[in-house]
C-alpha positions in Angstrom: 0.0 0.0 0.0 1.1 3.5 -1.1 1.8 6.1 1.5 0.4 9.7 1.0 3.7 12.2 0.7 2.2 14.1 3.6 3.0 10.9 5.8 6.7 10.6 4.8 8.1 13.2 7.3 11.7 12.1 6.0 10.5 13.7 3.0 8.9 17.0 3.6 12.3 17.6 6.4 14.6 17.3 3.7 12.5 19.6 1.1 12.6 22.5 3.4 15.9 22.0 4.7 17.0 22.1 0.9 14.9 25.2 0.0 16.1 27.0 3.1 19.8 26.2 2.7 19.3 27.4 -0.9 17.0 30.4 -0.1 19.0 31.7 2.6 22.4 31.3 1.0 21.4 33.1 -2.1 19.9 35.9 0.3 22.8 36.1 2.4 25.7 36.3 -0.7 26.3 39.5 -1.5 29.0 40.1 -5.0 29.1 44.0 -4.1 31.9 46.2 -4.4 33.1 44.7 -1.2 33.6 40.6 -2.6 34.3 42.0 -6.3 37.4 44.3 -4.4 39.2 40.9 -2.7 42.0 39.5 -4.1 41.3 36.3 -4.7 43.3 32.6 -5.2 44.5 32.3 -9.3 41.9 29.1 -8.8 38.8 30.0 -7.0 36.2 28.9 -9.8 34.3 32.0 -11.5 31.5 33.5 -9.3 28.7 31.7 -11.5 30.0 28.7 -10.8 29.1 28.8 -6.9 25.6 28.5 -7.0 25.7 25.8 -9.3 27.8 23.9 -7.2 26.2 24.5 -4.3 22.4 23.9 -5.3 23.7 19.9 -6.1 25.7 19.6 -3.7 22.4 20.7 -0.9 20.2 18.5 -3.1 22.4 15.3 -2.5 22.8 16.4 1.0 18.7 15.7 0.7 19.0 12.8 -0.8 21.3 11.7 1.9 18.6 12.7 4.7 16.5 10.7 2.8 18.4 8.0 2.5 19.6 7.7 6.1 15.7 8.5 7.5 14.5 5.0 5.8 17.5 3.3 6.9 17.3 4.5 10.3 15.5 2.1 13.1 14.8 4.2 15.7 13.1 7.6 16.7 16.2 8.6 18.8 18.2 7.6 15.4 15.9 10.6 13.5 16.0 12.7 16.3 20.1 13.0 15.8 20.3 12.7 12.2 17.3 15.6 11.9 19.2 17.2 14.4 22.6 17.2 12.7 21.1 18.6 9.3 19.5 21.2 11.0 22.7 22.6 12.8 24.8 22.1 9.7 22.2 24.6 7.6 22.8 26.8 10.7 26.4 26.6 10.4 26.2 27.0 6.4 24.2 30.5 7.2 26.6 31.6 9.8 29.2 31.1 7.5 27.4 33.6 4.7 27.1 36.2 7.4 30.7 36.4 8.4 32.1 36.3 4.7 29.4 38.5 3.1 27.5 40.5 5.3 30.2 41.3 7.9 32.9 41.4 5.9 35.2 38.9 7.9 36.8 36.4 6.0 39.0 35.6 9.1 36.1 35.1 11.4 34.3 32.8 9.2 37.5 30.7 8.0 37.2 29.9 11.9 33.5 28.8 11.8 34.3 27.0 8.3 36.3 24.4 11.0 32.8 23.8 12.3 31.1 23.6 8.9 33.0 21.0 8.1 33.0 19.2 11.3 29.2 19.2 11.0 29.5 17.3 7.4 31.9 14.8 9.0 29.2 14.7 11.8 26.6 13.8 9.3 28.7 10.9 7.4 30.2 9.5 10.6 26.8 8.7 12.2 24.6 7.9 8.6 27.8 5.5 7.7 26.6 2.3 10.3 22.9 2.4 8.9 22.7 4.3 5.6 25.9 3.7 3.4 24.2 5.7 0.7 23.3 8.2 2.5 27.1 9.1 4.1 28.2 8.7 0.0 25.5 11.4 -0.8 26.9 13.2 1.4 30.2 13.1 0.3 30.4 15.8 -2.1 29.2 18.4 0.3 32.6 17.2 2.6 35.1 17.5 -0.5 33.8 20.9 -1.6 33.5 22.6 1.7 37.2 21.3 2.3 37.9 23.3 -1.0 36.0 26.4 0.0 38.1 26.1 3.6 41.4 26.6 1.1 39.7 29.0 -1.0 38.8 31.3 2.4 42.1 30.8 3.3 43.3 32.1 -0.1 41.5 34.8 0.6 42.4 35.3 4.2 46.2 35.3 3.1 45.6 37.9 0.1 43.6 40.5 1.4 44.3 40.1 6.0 44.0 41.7 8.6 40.3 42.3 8.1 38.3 44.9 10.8 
C-alpha cells in the first residue's frame, strides 16, 4: 500500500531543509563592491559557478537525509540525524554572514572548522545504517574542504580584516 507524501516526514524535512539552505544562502551572498574588491586565489572557480555547485551539492545532502531517514531504526536515530542537518544549515548561514555581510573572511574561515565538522558529523553517524546516505553526502565534505582553502586564499591575500 502506497503512503500519501504528507505521511513521509523524512520527506517533507529534507524539502525545506533544501529550500532553506538554498534560499538563505542566495539571500545572504552578496557580490558587491566589497567581494568584487578581494584579491582572490588564481583558482577560485568563476563566481557563477558557486551556485551551481552548491544547489547539487544541498540537493544530495537531501537525498542523503532521505536515504539515512528509511534506513534509520529508531526515533532517537531521526531525532540526531534531523538534528545534525539542522545545525549544519545553521552553520552553512553563519558562515554567509561572516564572509558577506560582515565582511570577515578571518572570522568565518574559523566557523568553516565547524562547517565541516558538522559534514563529518553527518557521514560519521549515517555510515553504520545508511551507506548511501554518508556517500551522498560526500560531495558536500570535498567541496566545503575546497572552499576552507579558498577562504584561506583569501584570508592570506587580502588580511588583517576589521
Amino acid at each position: 500500500m502506497k503512503s500519501a507524501f504528507y505521511k513521509q516526514p523524512h520527506i517533507i524535512a529534507a524539502a525545506v531543509w533544501l529550500l532553506v539552505v538554498i534560499m538563505s544562502g542566495r539571500l545572504l551572498t552578496e557580490i558587491g563592491p566589497w567581494y568584487l574588491a578581494l584579491k582572490q586565489p588564481d583558482w577560485k572557480p568563476p563566481d557563477w559557478a558557486f551556485g551551481i555547485i552548491w544547489t547539487i551539492i544541498f540537493l544530495l545532502a537531501s537525498f542523503s537525509w532521505n536515504f539515512a531517514w528509511r534506513g534509520s531504526s529508531t526515533k532517537k536515530q531521526k531525532i540526531i540525524l534531523s538534528s545534525l542537518f539542522i545545525a549544519n544549515a545553521i552553520l552553512n548561514m553563519f558562515w554567509s554572514v561572516l564572509y558577506f555581510k560582515l565582511h570577515r573572511p578571518d572570522w568565518s574561515l574559523i566557523e568553516a572548522a565547524f562547517l565541516w565538522l558538522s559534514v563529518l558529523g553527518i557521514i560519521a553517524f549515517t555510515w553504520s545504517f545508511s551507506k548511501p546516505a554518508a556517500l551522498f553526502i560526500t560531495p558536500y565534505i570535498i567541496w566545503v574542504s575546497l572552499a576552507i582553502l579558498l577562504n584561506l586564499g583569501t584570508v592570506r591575500l587580502n588580511g588583517p580584516f576589521q
